[in-house]
Backbone atoms as SQL, in Angstrom:
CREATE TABLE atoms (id INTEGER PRIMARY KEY, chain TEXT, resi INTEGER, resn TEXT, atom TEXT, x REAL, y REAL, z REAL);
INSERT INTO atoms VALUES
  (1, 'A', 1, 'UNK', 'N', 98.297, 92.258, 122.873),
  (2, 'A', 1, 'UNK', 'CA', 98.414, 91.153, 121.946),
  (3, 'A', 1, 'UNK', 'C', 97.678, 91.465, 120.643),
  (4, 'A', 2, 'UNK', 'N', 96.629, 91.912, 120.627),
  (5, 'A', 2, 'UNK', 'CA', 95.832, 92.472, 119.291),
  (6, 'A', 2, 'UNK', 'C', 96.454, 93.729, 118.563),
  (7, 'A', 3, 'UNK', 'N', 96.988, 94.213, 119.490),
  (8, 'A', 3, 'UNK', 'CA', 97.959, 95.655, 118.639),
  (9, 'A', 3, 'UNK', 'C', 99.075, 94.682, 118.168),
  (10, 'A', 4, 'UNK', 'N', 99.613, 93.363, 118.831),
  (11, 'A', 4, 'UNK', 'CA', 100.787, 93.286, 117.510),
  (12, 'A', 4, 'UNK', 'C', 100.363, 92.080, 117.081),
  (13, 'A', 5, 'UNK', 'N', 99.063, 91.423, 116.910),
  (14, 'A', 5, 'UNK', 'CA', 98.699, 91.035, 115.736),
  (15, 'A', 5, 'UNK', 'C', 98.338, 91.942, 114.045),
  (16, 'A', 6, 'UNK', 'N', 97.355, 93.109, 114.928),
  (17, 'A', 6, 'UNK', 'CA', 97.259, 94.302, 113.748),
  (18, 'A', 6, 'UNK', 'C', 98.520, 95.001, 112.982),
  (19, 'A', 7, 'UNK', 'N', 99.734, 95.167, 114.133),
  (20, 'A', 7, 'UNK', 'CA', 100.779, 95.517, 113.468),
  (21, 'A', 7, 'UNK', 'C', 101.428, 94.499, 112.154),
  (22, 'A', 8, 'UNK', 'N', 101.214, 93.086, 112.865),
  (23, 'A', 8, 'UNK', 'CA', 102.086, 91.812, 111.990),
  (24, 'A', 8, 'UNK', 'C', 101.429, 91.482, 110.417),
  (25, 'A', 9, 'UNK', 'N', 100.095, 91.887, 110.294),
  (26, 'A', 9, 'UNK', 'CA', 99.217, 91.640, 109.329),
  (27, 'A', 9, 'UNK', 'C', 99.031, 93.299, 108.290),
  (28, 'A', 10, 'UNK', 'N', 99.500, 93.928, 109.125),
  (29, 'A', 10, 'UNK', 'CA', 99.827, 95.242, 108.091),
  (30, 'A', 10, 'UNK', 'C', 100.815, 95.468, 107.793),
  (31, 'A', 11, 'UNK', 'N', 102.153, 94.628, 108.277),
  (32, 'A', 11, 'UNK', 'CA', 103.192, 94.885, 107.643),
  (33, 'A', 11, 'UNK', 'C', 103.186, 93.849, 106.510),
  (34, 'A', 12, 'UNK', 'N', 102.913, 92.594, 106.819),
  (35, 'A', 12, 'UNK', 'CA', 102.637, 91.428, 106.116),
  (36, 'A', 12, 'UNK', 'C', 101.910, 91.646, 103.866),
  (37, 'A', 13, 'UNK', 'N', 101.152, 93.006, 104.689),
  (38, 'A', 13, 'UNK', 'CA', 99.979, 93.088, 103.783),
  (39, 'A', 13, 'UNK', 'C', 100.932, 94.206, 103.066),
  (40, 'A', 14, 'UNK', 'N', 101.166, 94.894, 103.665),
  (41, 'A', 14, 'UNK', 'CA', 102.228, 96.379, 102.905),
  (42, 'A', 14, 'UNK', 'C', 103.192, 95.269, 101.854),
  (43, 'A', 15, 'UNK', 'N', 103.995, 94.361, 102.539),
  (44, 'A', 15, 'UNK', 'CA', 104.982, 93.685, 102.171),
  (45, 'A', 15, 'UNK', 'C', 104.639, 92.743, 100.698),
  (46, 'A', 16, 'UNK', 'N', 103.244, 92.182, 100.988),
  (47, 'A', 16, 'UNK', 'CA', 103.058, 91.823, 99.804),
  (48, 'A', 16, 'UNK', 'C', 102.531, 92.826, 98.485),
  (49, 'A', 17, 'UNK', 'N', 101.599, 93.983, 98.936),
  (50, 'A', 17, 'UNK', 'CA', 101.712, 94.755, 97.871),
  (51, 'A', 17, 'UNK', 'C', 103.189, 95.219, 97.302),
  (52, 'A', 18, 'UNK', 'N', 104.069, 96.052, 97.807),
  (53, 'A', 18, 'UNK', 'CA', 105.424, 96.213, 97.856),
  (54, 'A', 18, 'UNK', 'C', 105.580, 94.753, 96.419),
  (55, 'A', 19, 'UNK', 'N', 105.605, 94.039, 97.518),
  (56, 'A', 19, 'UNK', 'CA', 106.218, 92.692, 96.516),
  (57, 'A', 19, 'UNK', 'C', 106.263, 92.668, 95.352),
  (58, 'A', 20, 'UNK', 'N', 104.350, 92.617, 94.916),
  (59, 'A', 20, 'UNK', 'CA', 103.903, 92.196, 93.951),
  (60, 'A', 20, 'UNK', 'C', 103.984, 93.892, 92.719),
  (61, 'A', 21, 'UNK', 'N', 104.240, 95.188, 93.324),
  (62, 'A', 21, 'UNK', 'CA', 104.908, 96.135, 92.370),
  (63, 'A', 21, 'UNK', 'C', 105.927, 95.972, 91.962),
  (64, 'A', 22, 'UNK', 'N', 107.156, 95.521, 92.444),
  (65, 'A', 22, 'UNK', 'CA', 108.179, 95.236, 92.114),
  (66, 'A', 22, 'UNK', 'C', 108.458, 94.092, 91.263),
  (67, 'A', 23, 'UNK', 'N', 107.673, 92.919, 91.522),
  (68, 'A', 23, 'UNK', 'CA', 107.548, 92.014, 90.416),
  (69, 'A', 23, 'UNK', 'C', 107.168, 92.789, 88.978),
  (70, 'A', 24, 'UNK', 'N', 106.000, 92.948, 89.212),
  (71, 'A', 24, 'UNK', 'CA', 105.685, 93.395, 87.630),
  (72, 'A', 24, 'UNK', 'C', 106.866, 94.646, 87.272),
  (73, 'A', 25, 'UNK', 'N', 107.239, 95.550, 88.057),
  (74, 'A', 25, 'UNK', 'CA', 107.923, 96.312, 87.142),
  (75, 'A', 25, 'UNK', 'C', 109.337, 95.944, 86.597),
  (76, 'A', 26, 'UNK', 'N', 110.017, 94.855, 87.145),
  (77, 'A', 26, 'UNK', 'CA', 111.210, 93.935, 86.713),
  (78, 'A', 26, 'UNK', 'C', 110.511, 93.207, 85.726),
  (79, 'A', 27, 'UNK', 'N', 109.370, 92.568, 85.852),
  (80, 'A', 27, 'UNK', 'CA', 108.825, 91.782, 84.617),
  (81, 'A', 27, 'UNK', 'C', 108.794, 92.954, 83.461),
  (82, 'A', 28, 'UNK', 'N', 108.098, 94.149, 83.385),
  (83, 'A', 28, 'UNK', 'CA', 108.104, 95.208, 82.772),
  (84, 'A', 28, 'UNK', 'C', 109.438, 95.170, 82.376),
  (85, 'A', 29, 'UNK', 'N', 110.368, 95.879, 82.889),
  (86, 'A', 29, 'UNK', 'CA', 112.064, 95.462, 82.543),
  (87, 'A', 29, 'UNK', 'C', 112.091, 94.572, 81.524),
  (88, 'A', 30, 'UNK', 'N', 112.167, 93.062, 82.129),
  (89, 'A', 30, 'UNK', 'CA', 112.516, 92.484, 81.502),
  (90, 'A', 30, 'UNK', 'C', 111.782, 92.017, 79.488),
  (91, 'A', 31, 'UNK', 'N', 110.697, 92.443, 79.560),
  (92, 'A', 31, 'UNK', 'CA', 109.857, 92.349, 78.752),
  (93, 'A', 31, 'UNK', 'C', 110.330, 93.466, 77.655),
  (94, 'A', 32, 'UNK', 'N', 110.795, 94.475, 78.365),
  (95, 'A', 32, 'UNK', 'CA', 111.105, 95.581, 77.271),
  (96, 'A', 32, 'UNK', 'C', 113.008, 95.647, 77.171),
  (97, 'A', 33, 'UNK', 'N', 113.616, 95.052, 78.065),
  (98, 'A', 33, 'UNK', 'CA', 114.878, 94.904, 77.512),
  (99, 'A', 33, 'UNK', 'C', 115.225, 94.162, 75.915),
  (100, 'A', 34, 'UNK', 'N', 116.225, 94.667, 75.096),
  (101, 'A', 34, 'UNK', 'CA', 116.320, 93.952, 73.838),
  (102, 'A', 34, 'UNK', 'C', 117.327, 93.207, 74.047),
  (103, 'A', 35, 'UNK', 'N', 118.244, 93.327, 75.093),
  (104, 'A', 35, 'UNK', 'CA', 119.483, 92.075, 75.443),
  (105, 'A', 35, 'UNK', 'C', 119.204, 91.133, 75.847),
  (106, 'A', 36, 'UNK', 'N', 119.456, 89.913, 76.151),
  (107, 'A', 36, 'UNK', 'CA', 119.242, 88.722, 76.581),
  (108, 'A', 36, 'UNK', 'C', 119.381, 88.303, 77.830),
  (109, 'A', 37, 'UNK', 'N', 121.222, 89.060, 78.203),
  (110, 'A', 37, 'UNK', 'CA', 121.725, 88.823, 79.464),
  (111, 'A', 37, 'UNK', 'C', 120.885, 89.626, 80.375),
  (112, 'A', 38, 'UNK', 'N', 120.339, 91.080, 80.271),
  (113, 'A', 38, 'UNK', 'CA', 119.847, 91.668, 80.843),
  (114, 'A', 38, 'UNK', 'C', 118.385, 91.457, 81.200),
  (115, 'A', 39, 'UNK', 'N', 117.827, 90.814, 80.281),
  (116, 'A', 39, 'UNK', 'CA', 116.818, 90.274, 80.289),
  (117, 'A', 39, 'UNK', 'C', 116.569, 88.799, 81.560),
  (118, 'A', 40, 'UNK', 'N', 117.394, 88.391, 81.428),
  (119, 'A', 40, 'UNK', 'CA', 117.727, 87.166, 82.162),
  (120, 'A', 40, 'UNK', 'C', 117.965, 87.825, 83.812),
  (121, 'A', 41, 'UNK', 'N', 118.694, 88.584, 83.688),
  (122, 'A', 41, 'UNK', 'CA', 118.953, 89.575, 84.913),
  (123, 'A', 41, 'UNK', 'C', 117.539, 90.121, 85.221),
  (124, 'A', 42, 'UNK', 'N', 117.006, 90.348, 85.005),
  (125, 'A', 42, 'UNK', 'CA', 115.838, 91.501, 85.126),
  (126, 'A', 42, 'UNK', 'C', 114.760, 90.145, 85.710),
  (127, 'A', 43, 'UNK', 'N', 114.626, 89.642, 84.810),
  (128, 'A', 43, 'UNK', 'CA', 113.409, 87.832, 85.313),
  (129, 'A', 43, 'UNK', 'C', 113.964, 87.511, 86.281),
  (130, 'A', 44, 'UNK', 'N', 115.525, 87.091, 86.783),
  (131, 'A', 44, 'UNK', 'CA', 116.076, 86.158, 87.796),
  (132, 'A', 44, 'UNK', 'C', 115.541, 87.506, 89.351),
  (133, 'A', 45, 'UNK', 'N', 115.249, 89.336, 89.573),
  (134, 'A', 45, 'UNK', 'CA', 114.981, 89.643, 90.235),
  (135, 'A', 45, 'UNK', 'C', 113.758, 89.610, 89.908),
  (136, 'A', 46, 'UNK', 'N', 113.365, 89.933, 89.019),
  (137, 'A', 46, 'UNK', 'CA', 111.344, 89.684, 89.738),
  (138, 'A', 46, 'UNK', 'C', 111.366, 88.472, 90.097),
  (139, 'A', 47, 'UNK', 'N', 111.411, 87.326, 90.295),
  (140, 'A', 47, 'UNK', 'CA', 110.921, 85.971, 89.889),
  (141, 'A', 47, 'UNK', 'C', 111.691, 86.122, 92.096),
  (142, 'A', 48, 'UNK', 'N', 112.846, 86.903, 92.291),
  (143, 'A', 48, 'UNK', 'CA', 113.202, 87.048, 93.712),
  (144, 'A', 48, 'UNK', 'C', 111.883, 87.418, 94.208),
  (145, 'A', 49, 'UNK', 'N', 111.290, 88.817, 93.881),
  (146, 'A', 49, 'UNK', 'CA', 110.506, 89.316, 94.248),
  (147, 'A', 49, 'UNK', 'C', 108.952, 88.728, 94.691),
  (148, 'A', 50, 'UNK', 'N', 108.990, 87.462, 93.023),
  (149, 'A', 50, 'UNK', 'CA', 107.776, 86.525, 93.830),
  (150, 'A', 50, 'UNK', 'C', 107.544, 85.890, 94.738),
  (151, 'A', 51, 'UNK', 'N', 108.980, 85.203, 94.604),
  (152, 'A', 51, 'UNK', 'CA', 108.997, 84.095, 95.725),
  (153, 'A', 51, 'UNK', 'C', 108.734, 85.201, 97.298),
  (154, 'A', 52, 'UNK', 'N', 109.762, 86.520, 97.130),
  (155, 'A', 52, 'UNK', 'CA', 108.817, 87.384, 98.197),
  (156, 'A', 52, 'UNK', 'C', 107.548, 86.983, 98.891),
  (157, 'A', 53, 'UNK', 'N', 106.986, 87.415, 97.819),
  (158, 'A', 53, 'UNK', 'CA', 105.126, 87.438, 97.758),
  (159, 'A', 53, 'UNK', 'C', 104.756, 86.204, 98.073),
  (160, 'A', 54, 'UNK', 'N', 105.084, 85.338, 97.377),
  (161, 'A', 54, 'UNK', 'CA', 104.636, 83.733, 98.088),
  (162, 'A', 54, 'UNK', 'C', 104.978, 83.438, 99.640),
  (163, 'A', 55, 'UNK', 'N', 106.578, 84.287, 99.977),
  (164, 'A', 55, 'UNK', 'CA', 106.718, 83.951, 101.848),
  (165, 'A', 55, 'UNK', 'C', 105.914, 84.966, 102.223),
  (166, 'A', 56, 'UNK', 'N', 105.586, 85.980, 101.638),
  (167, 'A', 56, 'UNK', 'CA', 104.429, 86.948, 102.615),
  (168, 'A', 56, 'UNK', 'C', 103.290, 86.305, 102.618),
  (169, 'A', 57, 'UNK', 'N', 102.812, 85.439, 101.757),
  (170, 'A', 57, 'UNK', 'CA', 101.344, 84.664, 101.692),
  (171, 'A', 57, 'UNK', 'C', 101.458, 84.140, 102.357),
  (172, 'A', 58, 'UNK', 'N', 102.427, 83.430, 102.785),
  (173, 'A', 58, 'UNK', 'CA', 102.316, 81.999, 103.346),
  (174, 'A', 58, 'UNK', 'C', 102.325, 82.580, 104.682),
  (175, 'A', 59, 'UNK', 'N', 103.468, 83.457, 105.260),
  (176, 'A', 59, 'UNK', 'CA', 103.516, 84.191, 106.874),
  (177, 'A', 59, 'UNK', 'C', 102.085, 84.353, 106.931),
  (178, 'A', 60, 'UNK', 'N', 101.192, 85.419, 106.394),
  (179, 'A', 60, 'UNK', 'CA', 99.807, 85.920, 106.524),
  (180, 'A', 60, 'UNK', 'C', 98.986, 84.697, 106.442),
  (181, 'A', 61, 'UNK', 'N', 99.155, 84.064, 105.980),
  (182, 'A', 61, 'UNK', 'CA', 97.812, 82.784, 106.019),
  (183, 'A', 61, 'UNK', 'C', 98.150, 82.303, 107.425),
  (184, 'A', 62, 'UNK', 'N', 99.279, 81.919, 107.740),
  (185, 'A', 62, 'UNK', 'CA', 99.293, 81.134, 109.398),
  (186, 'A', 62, 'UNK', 'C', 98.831, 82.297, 110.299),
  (187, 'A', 63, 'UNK', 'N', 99.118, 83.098, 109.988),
  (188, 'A', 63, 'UNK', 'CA', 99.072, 84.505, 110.840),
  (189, 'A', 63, 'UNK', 'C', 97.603, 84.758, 111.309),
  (190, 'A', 64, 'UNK', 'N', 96.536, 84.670, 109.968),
  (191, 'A', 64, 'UNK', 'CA', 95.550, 85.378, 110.217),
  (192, 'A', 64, 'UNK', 'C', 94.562, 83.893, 110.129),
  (193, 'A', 65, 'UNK', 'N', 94.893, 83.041, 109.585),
  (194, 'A', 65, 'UNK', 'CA', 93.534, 81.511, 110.139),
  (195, 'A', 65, 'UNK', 'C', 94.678, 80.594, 110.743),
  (196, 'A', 66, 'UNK', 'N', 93.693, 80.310, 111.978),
  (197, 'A', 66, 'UNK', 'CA', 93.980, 78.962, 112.748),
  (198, 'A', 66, 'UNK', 'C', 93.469, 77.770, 112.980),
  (199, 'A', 67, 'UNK', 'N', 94.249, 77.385, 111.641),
  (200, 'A', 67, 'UNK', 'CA', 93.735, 75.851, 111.222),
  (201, 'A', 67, 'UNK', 'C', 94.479, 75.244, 111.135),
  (202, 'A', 68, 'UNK', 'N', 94.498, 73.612, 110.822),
  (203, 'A', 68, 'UNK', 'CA', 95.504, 73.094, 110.584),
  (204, 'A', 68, 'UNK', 'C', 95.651, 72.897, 109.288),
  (205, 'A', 69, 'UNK', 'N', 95.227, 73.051, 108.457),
  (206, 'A', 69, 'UNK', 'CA', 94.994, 73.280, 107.207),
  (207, 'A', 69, 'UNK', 'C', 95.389, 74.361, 106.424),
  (208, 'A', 70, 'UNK', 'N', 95.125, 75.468, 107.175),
  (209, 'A', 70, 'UNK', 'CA', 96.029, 77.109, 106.594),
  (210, 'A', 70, 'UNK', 'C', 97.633, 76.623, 107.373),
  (211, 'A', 71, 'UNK', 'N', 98.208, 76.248, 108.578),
  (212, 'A', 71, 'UNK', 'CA', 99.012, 75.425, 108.938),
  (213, 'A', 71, 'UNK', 'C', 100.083, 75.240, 107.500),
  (214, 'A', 72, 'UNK', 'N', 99.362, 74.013, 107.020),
  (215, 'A', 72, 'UNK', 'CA', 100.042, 73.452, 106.319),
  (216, 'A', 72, 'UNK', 'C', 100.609, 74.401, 104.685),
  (217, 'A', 73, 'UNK', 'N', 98.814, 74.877, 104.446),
  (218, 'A', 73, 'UNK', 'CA', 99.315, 75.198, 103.361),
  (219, 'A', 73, 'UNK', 'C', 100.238, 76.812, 103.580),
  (220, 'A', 74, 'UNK', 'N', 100.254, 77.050, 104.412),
  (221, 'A', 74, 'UNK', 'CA', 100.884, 78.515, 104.733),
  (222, 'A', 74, 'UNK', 'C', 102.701, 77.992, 104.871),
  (223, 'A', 75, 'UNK', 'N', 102.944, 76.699, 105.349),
  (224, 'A', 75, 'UNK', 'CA', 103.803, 76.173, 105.358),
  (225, 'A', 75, 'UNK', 'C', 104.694, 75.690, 103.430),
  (226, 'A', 76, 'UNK', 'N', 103.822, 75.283, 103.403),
  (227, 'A', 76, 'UNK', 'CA', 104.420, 75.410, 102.108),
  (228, 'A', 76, 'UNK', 'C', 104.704, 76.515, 101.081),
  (229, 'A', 77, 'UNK', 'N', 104.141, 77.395, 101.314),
  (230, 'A', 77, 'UNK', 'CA', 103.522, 78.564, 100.999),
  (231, 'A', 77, 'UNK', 'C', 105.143, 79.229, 101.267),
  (232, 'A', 78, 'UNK', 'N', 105.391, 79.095, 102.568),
  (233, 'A', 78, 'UNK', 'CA', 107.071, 79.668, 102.989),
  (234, 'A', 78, 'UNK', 'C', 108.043, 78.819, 102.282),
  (235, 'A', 79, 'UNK', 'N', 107.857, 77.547, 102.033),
  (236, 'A', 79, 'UNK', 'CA', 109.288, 76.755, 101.826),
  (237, 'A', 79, 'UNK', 'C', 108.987, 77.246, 100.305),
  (238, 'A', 80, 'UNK', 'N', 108.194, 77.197, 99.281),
  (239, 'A', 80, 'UNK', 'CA', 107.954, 77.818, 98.003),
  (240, 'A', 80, 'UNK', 'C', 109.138, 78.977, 97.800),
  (241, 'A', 81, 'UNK', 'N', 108.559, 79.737, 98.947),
  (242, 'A', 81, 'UNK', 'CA', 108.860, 81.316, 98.619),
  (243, 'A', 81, 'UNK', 'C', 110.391, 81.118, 98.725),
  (244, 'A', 82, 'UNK', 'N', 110.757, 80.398, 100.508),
  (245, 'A', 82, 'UNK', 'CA', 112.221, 80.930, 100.026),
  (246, 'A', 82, 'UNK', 'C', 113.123, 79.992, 98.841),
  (247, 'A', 83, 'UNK', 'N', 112.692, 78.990, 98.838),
  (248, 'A', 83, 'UNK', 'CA', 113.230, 78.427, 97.389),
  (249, 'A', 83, 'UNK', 'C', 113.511, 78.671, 96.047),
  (250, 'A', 84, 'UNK', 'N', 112.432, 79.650, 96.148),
  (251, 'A', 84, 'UNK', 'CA', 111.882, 80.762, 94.917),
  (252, 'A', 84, 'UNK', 'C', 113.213, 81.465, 94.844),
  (253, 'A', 85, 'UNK', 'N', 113.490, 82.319, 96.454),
  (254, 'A', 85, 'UNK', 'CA', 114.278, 83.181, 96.840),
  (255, 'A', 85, 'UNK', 'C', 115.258, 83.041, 96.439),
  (256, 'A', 86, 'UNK', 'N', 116.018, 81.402, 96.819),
  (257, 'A', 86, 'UNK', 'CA', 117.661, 81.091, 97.069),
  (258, 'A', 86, 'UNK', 'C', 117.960, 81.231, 95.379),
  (259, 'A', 87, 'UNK', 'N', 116.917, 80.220, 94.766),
  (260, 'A', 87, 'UNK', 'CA', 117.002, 79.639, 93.461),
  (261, 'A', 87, 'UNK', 'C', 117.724, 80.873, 92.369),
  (262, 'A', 88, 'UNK', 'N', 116.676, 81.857, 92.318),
  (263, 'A', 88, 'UNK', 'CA', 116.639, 83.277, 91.640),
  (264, 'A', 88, 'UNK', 'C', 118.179, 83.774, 92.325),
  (265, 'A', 89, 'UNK', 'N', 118.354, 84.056, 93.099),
  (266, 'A', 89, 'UNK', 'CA', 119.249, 84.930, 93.881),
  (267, 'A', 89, 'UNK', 'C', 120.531, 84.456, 92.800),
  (268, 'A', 90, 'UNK', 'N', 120.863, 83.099, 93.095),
  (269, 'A', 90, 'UNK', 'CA', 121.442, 82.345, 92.572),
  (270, 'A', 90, 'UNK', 'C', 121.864, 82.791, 91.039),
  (271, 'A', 91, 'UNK', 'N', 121.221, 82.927, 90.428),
  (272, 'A', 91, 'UNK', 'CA', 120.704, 83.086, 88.721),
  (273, 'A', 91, 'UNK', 'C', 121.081, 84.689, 88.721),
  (274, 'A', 92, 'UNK', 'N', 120.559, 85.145, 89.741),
  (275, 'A', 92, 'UNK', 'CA', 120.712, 86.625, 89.303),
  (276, 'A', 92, 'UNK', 'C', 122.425, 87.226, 89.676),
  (277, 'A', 93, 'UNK', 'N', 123.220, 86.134, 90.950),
  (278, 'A', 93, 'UNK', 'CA', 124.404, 86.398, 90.323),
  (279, 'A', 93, 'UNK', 'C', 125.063, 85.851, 89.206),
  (280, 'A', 94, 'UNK', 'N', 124.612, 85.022, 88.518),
  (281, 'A', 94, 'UNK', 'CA', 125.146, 84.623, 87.946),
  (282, 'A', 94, 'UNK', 'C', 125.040, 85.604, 86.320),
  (283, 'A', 95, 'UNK', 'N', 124.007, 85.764, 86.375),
  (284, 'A', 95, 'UNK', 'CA', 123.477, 87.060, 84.990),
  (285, 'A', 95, 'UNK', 'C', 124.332, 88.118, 85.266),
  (286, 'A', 96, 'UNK', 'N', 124.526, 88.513, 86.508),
  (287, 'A', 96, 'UNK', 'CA', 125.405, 89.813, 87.021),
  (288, 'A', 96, 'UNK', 'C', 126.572, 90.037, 86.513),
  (289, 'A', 97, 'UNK', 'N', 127.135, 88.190, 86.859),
  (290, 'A', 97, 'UNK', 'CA', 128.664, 88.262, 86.412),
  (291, 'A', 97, 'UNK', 'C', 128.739, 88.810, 84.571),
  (292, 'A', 98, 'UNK', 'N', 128.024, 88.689, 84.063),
  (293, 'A', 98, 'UNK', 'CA', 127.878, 88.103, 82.495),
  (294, 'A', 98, 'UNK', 'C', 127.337, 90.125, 81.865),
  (295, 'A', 99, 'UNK', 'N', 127.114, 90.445, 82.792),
  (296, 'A', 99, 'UNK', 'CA', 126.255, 91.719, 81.819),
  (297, 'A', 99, 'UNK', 'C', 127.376, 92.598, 81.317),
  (298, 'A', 100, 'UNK', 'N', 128.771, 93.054, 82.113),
  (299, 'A', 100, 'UNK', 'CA', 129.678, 93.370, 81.698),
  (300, 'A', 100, 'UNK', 'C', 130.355, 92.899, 80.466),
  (301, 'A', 101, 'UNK', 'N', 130.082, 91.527, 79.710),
  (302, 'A', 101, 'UNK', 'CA', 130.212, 90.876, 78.742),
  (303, 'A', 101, 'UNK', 'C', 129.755, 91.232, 77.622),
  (304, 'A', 102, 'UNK', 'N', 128.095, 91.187, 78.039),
  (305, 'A', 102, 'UNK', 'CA', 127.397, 91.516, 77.104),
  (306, 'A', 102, 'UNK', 'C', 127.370, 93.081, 76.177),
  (307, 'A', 103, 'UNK', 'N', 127.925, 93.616, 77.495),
  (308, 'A', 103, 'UNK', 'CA', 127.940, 94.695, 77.220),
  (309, 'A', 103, 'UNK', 'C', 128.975, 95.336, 76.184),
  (310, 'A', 104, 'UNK', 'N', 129.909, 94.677, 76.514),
  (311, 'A', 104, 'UNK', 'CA', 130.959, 95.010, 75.323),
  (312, 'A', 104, 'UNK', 'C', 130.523, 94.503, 73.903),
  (313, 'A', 105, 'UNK', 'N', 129.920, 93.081, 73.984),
  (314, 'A', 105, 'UNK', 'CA', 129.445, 92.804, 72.691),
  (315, 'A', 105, 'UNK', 'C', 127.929, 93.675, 72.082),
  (316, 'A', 106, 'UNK', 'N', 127.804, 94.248, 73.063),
  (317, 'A', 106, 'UNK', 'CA', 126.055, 94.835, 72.277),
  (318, 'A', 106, 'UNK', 'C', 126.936, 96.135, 71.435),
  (319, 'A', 107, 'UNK', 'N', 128.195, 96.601, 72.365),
  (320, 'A', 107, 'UNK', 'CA', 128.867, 98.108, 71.895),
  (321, 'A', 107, 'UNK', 'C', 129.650, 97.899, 70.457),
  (322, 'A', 108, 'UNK', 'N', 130.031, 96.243, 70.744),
  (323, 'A', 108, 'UNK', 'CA', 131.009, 96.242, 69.402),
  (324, 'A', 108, 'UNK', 'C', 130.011, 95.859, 68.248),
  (325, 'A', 109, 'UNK', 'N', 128.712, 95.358, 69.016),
  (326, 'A', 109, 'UNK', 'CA', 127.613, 94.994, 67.686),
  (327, 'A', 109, 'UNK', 'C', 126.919, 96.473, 67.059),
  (328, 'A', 110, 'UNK', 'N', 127.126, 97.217, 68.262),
  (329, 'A', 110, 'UNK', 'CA', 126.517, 98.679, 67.364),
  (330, 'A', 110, 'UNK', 'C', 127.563, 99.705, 66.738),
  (331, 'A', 111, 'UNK', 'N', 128.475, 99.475, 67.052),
  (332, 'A', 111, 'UNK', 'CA', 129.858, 99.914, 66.087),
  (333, 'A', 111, 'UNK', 'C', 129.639, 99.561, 64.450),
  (334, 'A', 112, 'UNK', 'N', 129.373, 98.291, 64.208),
  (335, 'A', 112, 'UNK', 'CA', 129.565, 97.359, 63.377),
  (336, 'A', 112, 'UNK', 'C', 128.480, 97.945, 62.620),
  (337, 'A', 113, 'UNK', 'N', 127.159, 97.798, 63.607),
  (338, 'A', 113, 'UNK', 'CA', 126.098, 98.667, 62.444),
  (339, 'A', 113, 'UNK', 'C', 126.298, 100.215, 62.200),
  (340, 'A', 114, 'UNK', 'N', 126.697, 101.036, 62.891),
  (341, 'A', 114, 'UNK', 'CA', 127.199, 102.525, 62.645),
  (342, 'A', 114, 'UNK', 'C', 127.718, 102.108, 61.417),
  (343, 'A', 115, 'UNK', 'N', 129.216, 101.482, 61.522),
  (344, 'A', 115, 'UNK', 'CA', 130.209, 101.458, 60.498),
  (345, 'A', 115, 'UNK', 'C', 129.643, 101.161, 58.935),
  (346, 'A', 116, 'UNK', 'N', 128.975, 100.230, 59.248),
  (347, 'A', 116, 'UNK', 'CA', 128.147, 99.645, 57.388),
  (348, 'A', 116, 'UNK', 'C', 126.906, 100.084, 57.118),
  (349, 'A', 117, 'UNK', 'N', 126.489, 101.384, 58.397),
  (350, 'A', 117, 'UNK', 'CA', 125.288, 102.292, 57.958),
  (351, 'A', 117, 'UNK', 'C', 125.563, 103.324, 57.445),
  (352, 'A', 118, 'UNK', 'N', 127.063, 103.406, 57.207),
  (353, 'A', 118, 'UNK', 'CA', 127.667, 104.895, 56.645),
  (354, 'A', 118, 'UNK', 'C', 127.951, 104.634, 55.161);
């Protein structure tokens, strides 16, 4: 029973580091993208990635104190995260559908500057 508590709290713990790299480097992404749609794309997966990190908090808090109090807030802690999850997921197909769009307009917007930079 203590070997797969130790196992559940090191995957828990891997999972939230994991998490919380991947957040920032989509935030990174998104921070240094100059498109909008892509930008939007890039936030709608980190912002997945948090809500991650918030259901790994919340699993590890019930996991590792037994209270009724870590209980609760570990409980919310999960409904956060996957809400976080559905919400984003959501957004990020929806940016998905749209980048193929954008994309033609960023190509015909840099045509346009080629053309009247000559």
């Amino acid at each position: 029973m203590e070997m797969l508590y130790q196992i559940s709290v090191s995957v828990l713990v891997t999972l939230l580091l994991a998490s919380l790299f991947l957040f920032l480097l989509f935030k990174v992404r998104q921070i240094r993208s100059r498109r909008d749609v892509q930008s939007a794309h890039f936030n709608s997966i980190s912002r997945i990635w948090l809500g991650l990190l918030i259901l790994a908090f919340g699993l590890n808090t019930i996991i590792q104190f037994h209270t009724a109090v870590s209980y609760i807030i570990g409980a919310l802690f999960i409904i956060l995260g996957a809400y976080n999850i559905w919400h984003f997921n959501a957004a990020r197909k929806y940016f998905k559908g749209n980048l193929p769009i954008e994309e033609e307009a960023w190509e015909e917007f840099e045509r346009k500057q080629r053309q009247s930079g000559k």
